[in-house]
C-alpha positions in Angstrom: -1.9 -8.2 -40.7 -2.4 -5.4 -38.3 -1.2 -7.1 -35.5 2.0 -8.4 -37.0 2.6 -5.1 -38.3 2.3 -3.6 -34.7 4.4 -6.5 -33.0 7.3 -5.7 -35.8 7.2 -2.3 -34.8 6.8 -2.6 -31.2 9.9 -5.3 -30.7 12.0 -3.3 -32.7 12.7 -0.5 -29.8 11.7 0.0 -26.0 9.8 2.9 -25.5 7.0 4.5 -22.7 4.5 3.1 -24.8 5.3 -0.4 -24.8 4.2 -3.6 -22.3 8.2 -4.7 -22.6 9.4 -1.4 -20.3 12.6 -2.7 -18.5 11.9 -3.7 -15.0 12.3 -0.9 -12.4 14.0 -0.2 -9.2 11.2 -0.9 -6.7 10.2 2.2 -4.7 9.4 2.6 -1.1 5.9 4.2 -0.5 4.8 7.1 1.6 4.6 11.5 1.9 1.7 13.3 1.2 1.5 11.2 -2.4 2.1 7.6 -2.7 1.3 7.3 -5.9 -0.4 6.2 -8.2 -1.0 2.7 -6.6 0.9 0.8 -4.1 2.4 -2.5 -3.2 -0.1 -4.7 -1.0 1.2 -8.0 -1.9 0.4 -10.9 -4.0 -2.7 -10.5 -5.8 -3.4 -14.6 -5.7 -2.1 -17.7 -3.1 -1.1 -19.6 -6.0 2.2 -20.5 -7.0 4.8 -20.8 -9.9 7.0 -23.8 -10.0 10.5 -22.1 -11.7 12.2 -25.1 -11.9 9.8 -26.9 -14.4 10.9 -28.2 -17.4 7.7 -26.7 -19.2 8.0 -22.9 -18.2 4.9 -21.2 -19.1 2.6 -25.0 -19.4 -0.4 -24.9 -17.3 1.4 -27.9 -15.2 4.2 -25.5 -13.8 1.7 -23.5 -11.3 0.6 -25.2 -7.9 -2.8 -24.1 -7.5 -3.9 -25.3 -3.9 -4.2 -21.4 -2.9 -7.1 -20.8 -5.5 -10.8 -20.3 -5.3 -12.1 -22.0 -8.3 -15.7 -21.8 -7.4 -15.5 -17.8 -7.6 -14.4 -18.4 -11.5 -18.1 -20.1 -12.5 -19.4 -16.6 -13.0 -16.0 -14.8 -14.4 -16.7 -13.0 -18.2 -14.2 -14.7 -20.5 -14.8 -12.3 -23.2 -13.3 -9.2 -23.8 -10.5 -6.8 -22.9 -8.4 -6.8 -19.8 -6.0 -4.4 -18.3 -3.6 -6.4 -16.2 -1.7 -5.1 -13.1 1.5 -7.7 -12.6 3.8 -8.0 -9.6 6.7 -10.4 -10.7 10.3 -10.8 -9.6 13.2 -11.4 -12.4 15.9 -13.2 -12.4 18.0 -10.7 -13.8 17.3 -8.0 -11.4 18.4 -9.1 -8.3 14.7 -11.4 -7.7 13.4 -8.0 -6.4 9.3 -7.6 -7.0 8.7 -4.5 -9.6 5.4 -4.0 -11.5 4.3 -4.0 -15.4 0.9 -2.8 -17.0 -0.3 -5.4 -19.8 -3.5 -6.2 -20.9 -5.3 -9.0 -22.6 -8.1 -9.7 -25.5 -10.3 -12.9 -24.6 -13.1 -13.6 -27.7 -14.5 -16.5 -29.2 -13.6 -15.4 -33.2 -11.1 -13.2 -34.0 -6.9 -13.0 -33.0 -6.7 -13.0 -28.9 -3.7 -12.0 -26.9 -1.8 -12.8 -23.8 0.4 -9.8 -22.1 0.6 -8.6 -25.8 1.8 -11.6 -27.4 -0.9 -13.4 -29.7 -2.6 -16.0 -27.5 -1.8 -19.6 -28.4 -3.1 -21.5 -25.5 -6.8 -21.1 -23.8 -7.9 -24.1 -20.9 -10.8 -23.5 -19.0 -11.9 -25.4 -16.2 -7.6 -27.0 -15.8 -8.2 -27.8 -12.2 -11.2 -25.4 -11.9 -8.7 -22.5 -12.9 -8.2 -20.8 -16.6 -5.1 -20.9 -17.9 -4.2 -18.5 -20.6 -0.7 -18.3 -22.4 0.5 -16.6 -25.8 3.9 -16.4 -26.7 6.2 -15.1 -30.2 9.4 -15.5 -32.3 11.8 -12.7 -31.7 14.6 -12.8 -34.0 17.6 -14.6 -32.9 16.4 -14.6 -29.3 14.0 -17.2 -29.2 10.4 -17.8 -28.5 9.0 -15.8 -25.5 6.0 -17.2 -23.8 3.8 -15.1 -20.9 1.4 -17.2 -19.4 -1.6 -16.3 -16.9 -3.2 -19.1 -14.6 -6.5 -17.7 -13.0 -6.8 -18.4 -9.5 -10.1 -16.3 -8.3 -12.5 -13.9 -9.3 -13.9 -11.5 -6.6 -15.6 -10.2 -9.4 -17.2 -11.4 -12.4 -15.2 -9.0 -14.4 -12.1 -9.4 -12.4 -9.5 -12.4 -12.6 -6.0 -13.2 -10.2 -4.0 -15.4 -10.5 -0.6 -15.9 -11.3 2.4 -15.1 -13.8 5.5 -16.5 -15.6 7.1 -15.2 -18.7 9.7 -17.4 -20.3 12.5 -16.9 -22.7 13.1 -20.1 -24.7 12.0 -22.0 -21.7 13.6 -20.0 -19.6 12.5 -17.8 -16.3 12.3 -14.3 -17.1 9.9 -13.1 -14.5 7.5 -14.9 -12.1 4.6 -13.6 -10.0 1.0 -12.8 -9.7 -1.6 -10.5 -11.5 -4.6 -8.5 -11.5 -7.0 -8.3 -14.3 -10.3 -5.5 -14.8 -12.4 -6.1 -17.8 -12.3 -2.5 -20.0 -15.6 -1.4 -21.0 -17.0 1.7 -22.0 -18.6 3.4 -19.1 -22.1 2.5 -18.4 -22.1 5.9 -16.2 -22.3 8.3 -19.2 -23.1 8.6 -23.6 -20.4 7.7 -25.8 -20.1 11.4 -26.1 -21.4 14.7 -24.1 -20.6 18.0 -25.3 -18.4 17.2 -28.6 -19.1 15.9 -31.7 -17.5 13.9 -34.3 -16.5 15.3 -37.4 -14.4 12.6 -38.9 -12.6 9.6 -38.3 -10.2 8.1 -40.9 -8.3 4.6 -40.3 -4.8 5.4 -40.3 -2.8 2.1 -41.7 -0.5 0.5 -42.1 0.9 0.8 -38.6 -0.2 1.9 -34.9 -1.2 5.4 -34.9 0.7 7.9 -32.0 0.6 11.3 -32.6 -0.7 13.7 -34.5 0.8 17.6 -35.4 -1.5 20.2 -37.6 0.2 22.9 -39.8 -0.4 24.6 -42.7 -4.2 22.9 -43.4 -2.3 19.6 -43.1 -2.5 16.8 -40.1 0.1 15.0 -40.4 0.4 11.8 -38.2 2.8 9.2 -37.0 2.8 5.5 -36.7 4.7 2.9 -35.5 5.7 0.5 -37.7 3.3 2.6 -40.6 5.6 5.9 -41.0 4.3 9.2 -41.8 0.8 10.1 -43.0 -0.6 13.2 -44.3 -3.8 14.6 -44.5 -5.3 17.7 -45.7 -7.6 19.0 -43.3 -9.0 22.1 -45.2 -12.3 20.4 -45.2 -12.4 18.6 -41.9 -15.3 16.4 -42.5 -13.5 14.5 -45.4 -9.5 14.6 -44.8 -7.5 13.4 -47.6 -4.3 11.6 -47.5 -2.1 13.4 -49.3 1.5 11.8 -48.7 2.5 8.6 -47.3 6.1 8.1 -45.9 8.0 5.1 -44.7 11.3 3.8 -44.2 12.1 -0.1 -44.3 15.0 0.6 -41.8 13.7 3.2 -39.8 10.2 2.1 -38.1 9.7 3.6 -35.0 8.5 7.2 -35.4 6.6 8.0 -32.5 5.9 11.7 -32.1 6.4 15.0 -34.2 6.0 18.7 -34.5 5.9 21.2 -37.1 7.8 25.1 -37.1 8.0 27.5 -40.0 8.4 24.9 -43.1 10.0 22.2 -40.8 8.3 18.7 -39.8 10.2 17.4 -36.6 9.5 13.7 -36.4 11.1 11.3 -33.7 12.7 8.7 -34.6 14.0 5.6 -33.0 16.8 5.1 -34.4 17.8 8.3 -36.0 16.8 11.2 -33.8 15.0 13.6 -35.2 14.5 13.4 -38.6 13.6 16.8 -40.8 10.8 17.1 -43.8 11.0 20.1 -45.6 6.9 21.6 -45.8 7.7 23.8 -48.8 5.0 21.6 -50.0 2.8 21.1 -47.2 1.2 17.9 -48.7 4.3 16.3 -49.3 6.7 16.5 -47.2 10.7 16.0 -48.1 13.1 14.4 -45.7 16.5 16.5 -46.1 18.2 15.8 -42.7 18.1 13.3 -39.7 20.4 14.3 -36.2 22.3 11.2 -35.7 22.2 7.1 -35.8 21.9 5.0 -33.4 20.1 8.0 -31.0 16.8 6.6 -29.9 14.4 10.0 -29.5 11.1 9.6 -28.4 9.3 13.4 -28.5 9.8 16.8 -30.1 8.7 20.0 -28.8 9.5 23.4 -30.0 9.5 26.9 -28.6 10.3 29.3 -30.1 13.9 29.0 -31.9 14.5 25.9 -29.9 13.9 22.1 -30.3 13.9 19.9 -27.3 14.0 15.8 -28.3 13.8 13.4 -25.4 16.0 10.9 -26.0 15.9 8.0 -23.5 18.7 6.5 -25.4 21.8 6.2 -25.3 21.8 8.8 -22.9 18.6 9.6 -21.0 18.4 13.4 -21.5 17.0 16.0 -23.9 18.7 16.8 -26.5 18.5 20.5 -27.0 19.0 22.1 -30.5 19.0 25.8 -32.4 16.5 26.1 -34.8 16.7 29.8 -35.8 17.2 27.9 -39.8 14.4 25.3 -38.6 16.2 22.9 -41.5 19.1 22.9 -39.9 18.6 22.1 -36.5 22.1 22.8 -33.8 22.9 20.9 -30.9 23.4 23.1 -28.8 23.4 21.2 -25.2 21.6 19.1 -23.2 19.7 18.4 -19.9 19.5 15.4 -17.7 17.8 14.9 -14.4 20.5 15.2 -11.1 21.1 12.1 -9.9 19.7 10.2 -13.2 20.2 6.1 -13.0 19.4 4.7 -16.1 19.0 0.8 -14.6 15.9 2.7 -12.4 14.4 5.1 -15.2 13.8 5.2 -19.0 14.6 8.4 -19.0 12.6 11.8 -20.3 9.2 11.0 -22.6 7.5 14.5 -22.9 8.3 18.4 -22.3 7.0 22.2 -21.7 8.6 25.2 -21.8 6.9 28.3 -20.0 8.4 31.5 -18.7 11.6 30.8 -18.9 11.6 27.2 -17.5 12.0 23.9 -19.2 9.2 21.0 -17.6 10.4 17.5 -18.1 8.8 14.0 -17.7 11.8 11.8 -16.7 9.4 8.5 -16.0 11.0 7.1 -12.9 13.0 10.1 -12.5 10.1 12.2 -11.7 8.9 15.7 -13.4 11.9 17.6 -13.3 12.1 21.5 -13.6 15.2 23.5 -15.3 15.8 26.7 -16.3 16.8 27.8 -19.6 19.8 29.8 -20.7 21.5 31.3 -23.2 24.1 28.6 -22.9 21.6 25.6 -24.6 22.3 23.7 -21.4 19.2 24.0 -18.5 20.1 23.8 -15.3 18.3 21.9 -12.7 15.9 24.1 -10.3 14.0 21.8 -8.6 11.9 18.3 -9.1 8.7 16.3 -7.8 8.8 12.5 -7.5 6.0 10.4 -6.1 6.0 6.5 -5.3 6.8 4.6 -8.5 6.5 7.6 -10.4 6.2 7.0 -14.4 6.0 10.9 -15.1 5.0 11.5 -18.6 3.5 14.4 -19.8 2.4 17.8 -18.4 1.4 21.7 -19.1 2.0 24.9 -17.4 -0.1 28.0 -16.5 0.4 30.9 -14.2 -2.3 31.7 -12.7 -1.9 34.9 -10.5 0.8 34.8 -9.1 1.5 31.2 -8.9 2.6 29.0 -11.5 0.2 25.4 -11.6 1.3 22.6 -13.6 -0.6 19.8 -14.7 1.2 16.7 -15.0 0.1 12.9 -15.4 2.1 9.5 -15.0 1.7 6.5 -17.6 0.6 3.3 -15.3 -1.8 1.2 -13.7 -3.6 4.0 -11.6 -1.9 6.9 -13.3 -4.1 9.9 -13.3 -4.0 13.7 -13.0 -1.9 15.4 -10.4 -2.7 19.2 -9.9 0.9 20.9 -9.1 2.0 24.5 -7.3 5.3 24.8 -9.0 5.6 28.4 -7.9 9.1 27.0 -6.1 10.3 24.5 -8.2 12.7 23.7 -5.2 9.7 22.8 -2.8 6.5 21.7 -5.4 3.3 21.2 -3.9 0.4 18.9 -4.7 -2.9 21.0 -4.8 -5.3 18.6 -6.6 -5.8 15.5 -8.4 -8.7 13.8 -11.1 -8.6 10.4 -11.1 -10.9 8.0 -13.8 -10.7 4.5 -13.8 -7.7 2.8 -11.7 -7.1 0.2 -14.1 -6.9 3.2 -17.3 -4.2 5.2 -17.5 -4.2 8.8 -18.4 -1.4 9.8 -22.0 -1.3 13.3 -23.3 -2.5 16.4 -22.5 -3.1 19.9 -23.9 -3.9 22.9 -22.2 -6.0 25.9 -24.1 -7.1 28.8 -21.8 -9.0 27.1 -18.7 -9.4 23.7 -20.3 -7.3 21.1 -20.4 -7.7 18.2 -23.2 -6.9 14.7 -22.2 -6.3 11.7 -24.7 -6.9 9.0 -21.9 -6.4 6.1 -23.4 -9.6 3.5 -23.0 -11.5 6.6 -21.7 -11.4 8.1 -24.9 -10.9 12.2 -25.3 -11.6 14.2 -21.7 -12.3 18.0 -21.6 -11.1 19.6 -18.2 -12.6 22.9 -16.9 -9.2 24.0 -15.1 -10.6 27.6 -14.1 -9.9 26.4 -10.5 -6.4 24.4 -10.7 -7.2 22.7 -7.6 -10.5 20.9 -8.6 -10.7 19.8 -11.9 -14.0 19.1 -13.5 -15.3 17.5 -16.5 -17.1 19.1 -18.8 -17.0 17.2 -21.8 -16.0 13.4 -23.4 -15.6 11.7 -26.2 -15.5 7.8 -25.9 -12.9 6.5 -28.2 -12.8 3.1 -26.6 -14.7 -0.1 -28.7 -13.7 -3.4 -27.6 -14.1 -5.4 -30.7 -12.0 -2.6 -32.8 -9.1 -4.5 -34.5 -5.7 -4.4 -32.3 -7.7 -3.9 -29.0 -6.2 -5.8 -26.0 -2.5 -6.1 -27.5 -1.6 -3.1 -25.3 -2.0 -1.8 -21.9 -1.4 1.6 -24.3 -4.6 1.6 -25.9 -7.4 4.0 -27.2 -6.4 8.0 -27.5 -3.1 7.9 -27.4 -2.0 11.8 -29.3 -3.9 14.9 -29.2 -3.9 18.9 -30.8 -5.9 21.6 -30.1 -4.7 24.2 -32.8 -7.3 27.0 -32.2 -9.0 26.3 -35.5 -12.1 24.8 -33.5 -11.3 21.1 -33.6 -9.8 18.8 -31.6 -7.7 16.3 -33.2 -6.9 12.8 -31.5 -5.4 9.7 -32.5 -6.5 6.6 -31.4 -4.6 3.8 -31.6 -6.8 1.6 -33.5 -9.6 3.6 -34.9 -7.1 6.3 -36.4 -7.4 9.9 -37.2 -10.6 11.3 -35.1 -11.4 14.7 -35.8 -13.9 16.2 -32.8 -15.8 19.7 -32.2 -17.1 21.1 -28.7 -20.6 21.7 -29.1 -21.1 22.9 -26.0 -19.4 26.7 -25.0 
């Protein structure tokens, strides 16, 4: 039930937390920062016949480039990140990259590059062939299938790629797979606690927003949930709210009596908190405007909205229930066939921070106007900028900002002159992880880091970032795990009340203390 929940949700709209991100414009590597990884080639020798009859069947890939023998010792059970380098028909045959993941188990629902795995061979020519495939709509049946070729490692499998569209060639290529664990280096936790942890369902859990003794978190595909947190150890739902036409609410925020939630199909939608337990909808932006986060400062509300138009939406909330579009800001130079546009924001001193994915991490000022205008930007080698924080320390301004990909981790930033930015540093987990959201309190920065769970950064000295405390979120047998590349702690608050609230994106609501100083 979860999983068809989540697959309802997820096909329903694009968005930076999806395995079914439009291909992009491939990027030439080089500069002081390449990236986050870069193109070496094909992962595997083997091959993918596109003019079979049976796209997707274990017959349609030529395997005389494998290494079977190296697959006799390969762990067929788990969770997989997958790395995939595949060309597309529809873009011009040109190789881009997609992170997907995959759930092999012996009991239990499995899945193929997020679709629910239907097919399972092992030992087809001394390779393993693994292919899932679903029913979308009107479209047609799409099928991803994954033929292993070599194992260099006995948690790693290559091989190659096809995804199919009613038999049809969508994308063809090959792939690299890491088994996820949780580390074997370090506790399940050092230096927090848990207090709580509350499933959240129905739906995928996102983000999470805490105001007035109330967390109140968003699903996709499960709506609005809201707890009261006045007793951390035992939160109790208070309100549930969901809209059969409206599923995709994927981040939110809270000012004076206001709840700012995105939504994907009807900007940002507006609860009265007059009653803090339940909340009332009394206005929504517009139709047919996909926006993807909310952040407020002060009187104003920025809303990415990487649809229709790629920009943030920029609106008045002096009356916070009656928010006023007031203008808007897009990257210079903005291609929407190369970037999904703006995913997460910051305001500080006087300057607007923006994720624009592909784009890069843009920097605008703000003026009385509503409209920023552009100061400067930072782009590195297949750049999926996502979210970032700001701090001045001295008299330079640092930012921390961190992509949303196979290798994406934590760049350190001198944004002093946003005309000429500067990398300074960099922390970097596990390649095959990717870093999410990020809050910065003081010297520490809080990471929801997907698989790695919850990450507490001493950032006293910008340029060297050190751990200092963790919280492993990550089980591999948790319901849901391996649909996603996006998996584990996905949303994240600090609030100043002494916990640290995370979602994760199966095991829900977590609420966690520091216990060390």
């Amino acid at each position: 039930m979860r999983a068809l929940l989540m697959l309802a949700a997820v096909t329903l709209a694009l968005t930076a937390c999806s395995d079914d991100k439009p291909p992009p414009t491939p990027e030439p590597s080089g500069g002081a920062d390449e990236g986050d990884w870069k193109d070496t080639g094909a992962f595997a020798a083997c091959t993918v016949d596109t003019a079979s009859n049976t796209c997707g069947s274990v017959t349609s890939f030529g395997t005389s480039g494998c290494r079977p023998g190296e697959l006799a010792t390969l762990e067929l059970e788990g969770v997989y990140t997958l790395h995939v380098r595949a060309r597309n028909p529809r873009y011009g045959n040109t190789y881009s990259f997609s992170s997907q993941s995959m759930r092999l188990a012996s009991t239990g629902t499995q899945y193929a590059g997020g679709l629910t795995l239907d097919a399972r061979q092992v030992g087809a020519g001394g390779n393993v062939y693994i292919s899932g495939s679903r029913t979308e709509g009107t479209n047609g049946v799409r099928r991803r299938s994954f033929l292993g070729c070599q194992s260099p490692e006995t948690d790693r499998l290559q091989g190659c790629y096809v995804e199919c569209l009613n038999g049809r060639v969508e994308g063809e290529g090959t792939f690299d797979a890491v088994k996820v664990t949780a580390r074997v280096d370090e506790p399940e936790s050092s230096g927090m606690e848990r207090v709580s942890e509350t499933a959240v369902a129905p739906g995928l859990p996102v983000d999470v927003y805490i105001a007035h003794g109330h967390a109140y978190v968003v699903a996709l595909g499960g709506g609005l949930f809201v707890y009261d947190v006045s007793n951390p150890s035992q939160p109790v739902l208070t309100e549930h709210i969901q809209r059969t036409n409206d599923t995709y609410w994927n981040g939110v925020w809270a000012h004076g009596n206001a709840l700012y939630v995105a939504s994907g199909v009807r900007g940002v939608i507006v609860f009265d908190l007059t009653d803090p337990a339940h909340p009332v909808e009394v206005f929504s932006t517009g139709t047919r405007t996909n926006v993807h986060t909310v952040f407020v400062y002060e009187n104003t509300l920025f809303a990415a909205s990487p649809a229709p138009t790629g920009e943030v939406l920029v609106y008045d909330v002096t009356q916070p229930l009656s928010p006023e579009l007031t203008g808007a800001f897009q990257a210079a130079g903005f291609d929407a066939a190369s970037s999904y546009g703006p995913h997460d924001m910051f305001v500080f001193e006087g300057r607007l921070y923006v994720n624009f994915w592909r784009a890069g991490y843009v920097i605008g000022e703000l003026n009385p106007s509503g409209t920023p205008r552009q100061l400067g930007s930072y782009r590195y080698a297949h750049s999926t900028s996502h979210a970032n924080a700001v701090a001045r320390y001295g008299e330079r301004l640092i930012a921390f900002e961190g992509g949303e990909d196979w290798g994406a981790h934590l760049r350190v930033l001198d944004v002093t002159d946003p005309a000429s930015v500067k990398l300074i540093g960099e922390h970097r987990m596990r390649d095959y992880v990717s870093i999410h959201n990020m809050v910065l309190s003081g010297t520490k920065l809080y990471v929801a880091w997907y698989h790695e769970g919850v990450r507490v950064l001493d950032v006293s000295t910008p340029e060297s970032p050190r751990e200092m405390a963790h919280y492993n979120t990550f089980r591999p047998d948790d319901a849901g795990r391996g649909e996603s590349f996006y998996d584990g702690a996905i949303g994240i608050r600090v609030p100043g009340d002494g916990f640290i609230y995370t979602v994760d994106t199966s095991r829900g609501l977590l609420i966690l203390r520091e216990t060390t100083p």
